[in-house]
ZAMARGU-4260 file (C-alpha; in steps of 0.2 Angstrom, whole numbers, plus 5000, padded with zeros to 4 digits):
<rodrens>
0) 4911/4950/5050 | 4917/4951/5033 | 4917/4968/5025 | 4909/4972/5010 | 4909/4987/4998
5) 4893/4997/5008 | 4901/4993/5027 | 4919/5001/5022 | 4923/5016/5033 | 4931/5031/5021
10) 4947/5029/5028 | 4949/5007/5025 | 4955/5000/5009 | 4945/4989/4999 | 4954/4974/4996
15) 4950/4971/4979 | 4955/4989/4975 | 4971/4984/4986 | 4971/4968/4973 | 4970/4979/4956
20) 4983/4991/4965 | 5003/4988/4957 | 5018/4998/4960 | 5019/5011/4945 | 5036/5010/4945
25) 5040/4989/4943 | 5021/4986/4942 | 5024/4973/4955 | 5010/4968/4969 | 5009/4980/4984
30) 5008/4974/4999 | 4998/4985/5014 | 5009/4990/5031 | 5000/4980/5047 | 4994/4999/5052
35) 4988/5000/5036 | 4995/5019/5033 | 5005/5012/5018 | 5006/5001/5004 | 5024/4994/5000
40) 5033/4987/4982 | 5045/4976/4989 | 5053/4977/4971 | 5054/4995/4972 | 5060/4996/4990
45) 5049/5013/4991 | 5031/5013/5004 | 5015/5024/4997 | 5007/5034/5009 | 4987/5032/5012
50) 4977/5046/5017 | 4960/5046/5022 | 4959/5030/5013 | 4967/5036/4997 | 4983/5027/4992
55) 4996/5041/4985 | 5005/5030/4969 | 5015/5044/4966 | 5035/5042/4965 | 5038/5059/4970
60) 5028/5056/4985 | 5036/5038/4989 | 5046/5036/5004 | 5061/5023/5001 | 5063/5010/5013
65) 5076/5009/5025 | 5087/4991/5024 | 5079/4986/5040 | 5061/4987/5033 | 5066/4979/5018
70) 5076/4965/5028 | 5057/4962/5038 | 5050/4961/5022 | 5057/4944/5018
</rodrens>
């Protein structure tokens, strides 16, 4: 079932906000982690936390990414 604007739970991401979304530091594309509980700039090397569906594009709040995450990134 594809997923439309009125069948989104409060807590999923819309994929064409995801689409509008950039990294406000490079303003690069994000990319959403498989458990969908952040959204990553590659180009940063930093992960954004969601919460209750809310992506936090703050870089105080960024978390940087470890080698080994940014290695299974490529």
């Amino acid at each position: 079932m594809i997923k439309t604007r009125d069948t989104l739970t409060p807590l999923e991401i819309d994929n064409l906000a995801l689409e509008m979304l950039v990294c406000p530091l490079t303003k690069t594309r994000l990319s959403i982690k498989e458990d969908k509980s952040e959204l990553v700039s590659a180009a940063a090397r930093v992960a954004f936390s969601i919460t209750d569906g809310v992506p936090l594009l703050c870089l105080s709040e960024a978390r940087n990414l470890t080698q080994e995450e940014i290695d299974n990134l490529k």
